[in-house]
C-alpha positions as CSV (number, residue, x, y, z in Angstrom):
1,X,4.2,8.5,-14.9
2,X,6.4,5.6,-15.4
3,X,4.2,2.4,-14.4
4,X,5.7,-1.2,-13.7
5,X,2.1,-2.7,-14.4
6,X,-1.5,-1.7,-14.8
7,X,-4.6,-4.2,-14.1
8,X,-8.2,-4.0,-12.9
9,X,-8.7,-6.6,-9.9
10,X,-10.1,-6.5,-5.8
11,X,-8.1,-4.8,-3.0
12,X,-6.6,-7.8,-1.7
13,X,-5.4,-6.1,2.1
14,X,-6.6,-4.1,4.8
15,X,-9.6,-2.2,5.4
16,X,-11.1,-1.8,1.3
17,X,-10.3,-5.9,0.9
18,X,-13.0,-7.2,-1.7
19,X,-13.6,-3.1,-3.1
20,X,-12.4,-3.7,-7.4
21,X,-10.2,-0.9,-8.6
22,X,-8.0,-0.1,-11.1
23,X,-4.2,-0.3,-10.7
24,X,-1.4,1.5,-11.3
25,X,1.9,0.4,-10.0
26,X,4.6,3.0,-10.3
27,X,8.0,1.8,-11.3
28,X,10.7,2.4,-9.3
29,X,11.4,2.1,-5.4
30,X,14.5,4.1,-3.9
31,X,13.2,2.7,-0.1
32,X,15.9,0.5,1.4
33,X,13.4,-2.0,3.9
34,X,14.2,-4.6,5.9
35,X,12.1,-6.8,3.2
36,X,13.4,-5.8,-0.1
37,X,14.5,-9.5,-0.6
38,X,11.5,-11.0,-1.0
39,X,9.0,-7.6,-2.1
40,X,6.1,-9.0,-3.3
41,X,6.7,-6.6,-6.2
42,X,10.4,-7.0,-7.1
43,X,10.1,-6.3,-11.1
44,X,8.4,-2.2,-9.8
45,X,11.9,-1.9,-7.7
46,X,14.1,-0.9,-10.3
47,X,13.6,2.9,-11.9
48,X,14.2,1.6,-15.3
49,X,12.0,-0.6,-17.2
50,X,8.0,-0.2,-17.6
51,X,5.8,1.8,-19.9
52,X,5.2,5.6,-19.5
53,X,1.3,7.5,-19.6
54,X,0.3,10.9,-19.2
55,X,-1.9,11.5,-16.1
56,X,-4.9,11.8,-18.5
57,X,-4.3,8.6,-20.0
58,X,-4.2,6.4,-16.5
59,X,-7.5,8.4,-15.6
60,X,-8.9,7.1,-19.0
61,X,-7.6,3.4,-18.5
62,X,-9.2,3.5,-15.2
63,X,-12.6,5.1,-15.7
64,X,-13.0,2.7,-18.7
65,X,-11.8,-0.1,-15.7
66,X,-14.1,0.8,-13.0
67,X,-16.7,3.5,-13.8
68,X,-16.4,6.9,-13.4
69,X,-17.5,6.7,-9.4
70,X,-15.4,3.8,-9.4
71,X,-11.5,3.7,-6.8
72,X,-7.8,3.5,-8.6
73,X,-5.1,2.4,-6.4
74,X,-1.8,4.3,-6.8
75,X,1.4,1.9,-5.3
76,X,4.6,0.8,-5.8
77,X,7.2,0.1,-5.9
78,X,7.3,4.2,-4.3
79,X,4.1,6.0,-6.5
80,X,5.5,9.3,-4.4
81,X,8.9,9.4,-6.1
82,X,6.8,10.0,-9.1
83,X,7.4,13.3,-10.5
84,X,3.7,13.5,-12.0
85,X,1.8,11.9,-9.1
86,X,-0.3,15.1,-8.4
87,X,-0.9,15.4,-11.7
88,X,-2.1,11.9,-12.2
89,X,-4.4,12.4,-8.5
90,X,-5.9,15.8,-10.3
91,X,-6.8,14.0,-13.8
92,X,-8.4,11.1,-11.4
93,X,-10.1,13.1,-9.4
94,X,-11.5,15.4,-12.4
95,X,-13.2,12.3,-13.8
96,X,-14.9,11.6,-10.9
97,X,-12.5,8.6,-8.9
98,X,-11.9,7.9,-5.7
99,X,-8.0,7.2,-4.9
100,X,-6.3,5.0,-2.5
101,X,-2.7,5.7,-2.1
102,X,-0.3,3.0,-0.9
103,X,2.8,4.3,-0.1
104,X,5.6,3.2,2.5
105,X,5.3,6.6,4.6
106,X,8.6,8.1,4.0
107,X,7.4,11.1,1.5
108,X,4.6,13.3,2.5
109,X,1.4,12.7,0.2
110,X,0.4,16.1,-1.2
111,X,-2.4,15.2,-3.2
112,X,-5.8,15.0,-1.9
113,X,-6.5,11.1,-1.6
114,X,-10.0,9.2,-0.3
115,X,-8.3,6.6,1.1
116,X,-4.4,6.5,2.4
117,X,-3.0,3.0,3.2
118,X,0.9,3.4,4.8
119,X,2.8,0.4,4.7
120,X,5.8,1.4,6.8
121,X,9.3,0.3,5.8
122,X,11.3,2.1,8.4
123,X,10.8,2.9,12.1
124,X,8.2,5.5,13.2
125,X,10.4,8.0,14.0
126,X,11.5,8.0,10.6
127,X,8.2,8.6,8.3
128,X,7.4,11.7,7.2
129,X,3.9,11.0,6.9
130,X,2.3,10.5,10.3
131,X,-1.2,9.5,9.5
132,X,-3.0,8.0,7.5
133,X,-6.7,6.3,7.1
134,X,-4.9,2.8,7.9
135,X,-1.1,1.7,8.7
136,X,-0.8,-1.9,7.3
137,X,3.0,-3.6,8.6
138,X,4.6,-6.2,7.0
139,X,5.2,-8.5,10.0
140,X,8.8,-10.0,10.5
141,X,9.1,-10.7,14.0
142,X,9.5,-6.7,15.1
143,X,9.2,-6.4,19.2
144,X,6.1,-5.1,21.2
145,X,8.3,-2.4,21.8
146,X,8.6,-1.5,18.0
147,X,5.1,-2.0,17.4
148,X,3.5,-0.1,20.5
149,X,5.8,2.6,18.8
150,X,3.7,2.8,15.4
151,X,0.2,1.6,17.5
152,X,1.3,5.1,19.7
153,X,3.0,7.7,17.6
154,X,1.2,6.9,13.9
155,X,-2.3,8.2,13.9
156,X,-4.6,5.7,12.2
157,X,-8.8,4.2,11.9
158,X,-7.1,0.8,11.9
159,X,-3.5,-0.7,12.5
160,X,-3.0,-4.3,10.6
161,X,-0.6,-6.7,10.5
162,X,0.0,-9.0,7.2
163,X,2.4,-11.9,7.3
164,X,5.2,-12.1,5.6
165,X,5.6,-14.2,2.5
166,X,8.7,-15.9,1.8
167,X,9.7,-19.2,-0.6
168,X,6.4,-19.9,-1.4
169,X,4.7,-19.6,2.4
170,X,3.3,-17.0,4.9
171,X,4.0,-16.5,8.8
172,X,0.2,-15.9,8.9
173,X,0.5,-18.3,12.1
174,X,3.3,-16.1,14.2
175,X,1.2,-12.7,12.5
176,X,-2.0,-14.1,14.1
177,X,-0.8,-15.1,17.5
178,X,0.4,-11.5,17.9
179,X,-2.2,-9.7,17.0
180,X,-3.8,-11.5,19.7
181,X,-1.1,-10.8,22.1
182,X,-0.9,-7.3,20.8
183,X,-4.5,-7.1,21.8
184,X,-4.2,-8.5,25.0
185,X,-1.7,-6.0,26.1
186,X,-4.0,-3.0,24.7
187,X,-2.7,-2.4,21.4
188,X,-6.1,-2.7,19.0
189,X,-4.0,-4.2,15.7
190,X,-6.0,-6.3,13.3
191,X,-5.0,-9.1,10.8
192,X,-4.6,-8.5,7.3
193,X,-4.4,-10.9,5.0
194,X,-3.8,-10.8,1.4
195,X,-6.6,-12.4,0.2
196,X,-5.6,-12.3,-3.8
197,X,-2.5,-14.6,-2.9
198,X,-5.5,-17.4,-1.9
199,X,-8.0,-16.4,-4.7
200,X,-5.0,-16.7,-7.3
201,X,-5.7,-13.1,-8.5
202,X,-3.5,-10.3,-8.9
């Protein structure tokens, strides 16, 4: 697999927040979203550039990371528009991790994950995958209309909503208010923040 970075740290967002795990951030992102301008990863957008490791190799970095019972985090840039990602899943799983994939929903995950965290960069009607353990959204001002879309027609245990960072700030204020509107009208989101950002971890 061709990686943009790899490092040990907490799960900064959604529902594992706090949970350490190991890594690895594919390199390469073909997904044309509404928030490529300011991706919080713009350096794992491009398909050149990075370092390449054999599946069993990113299962050795991580076990030696976390333990052998311990979680590796597969993201992006796109980690599904990896040629090798089943591979690397298989040689994870064989040594005993748990994976959480973060992907943005548009390629069908294959491989058997623990934990599957879509962060959706097109409309529902668009993805290809159509659950997932937890949909995490990137809020930019969308309408309750295009929201009560992924709340109805993605199948999920939780539905966040993270602010948007941009120039050095958040809309954590505008993300907040709606999830409290959102849950006024029905619609059970929860607030995700990215808790590494404040902690000045990676």
């Amino acid at each position: 697999m061709r990686v943009s970075e790899l490092f040990h740290s907490i799960q900064g967002e959604g529902h594992l927040t706090g949970k350490p795990m190991f890594f690895v951030r594919a390199q390469g992102c073909a997904v044309k979203c509404p928030i490529r301008e300011v991706c919080d990863q713009p350096e794992s957008l491009g398909f050149k550039g990075g370092s390449e490791h054999s599946a069993a190799e990113l299962a050795d970095f991580a076990v030696n990371a976390v333990g052998a019972r311990g979680w590796v985090c597969l993201t992006g840039g796109e980690p599904l528009e990896q040629a090798d990602f089943d591979q690397v899943v298989a040689a994870c799983r064989k040594r005993g991790l748990y994976i959480n994939v973060q992907t943005s929903g548009l390629h069908r995950v294959n491989a058997p994950w623990d934990w599957c965290t879509v962060s959706p960069k097109a409309p529902v009607d668009k993805l290809a995958l159509n659950f997932a353990q937890e949909l995490k959204l990137i809020y930019t001002g969308q309408s309750n209309d295009e929201l009560r879309g992924y709340y109805e027609r993605f199948s999920a245990w939780n539905y966040y909503l993270q602010p948007e960072w941009r120039d050095g700030g958040s809309n954590q204020a505008a993300t907040l208010a709606k999830v409290f509107e959102l849950n006024a009208l029905g619609m059970y989101w929860e607030f995700s923040a990215q808790w590494h950002k404040f902690l000045g971890v990676r």
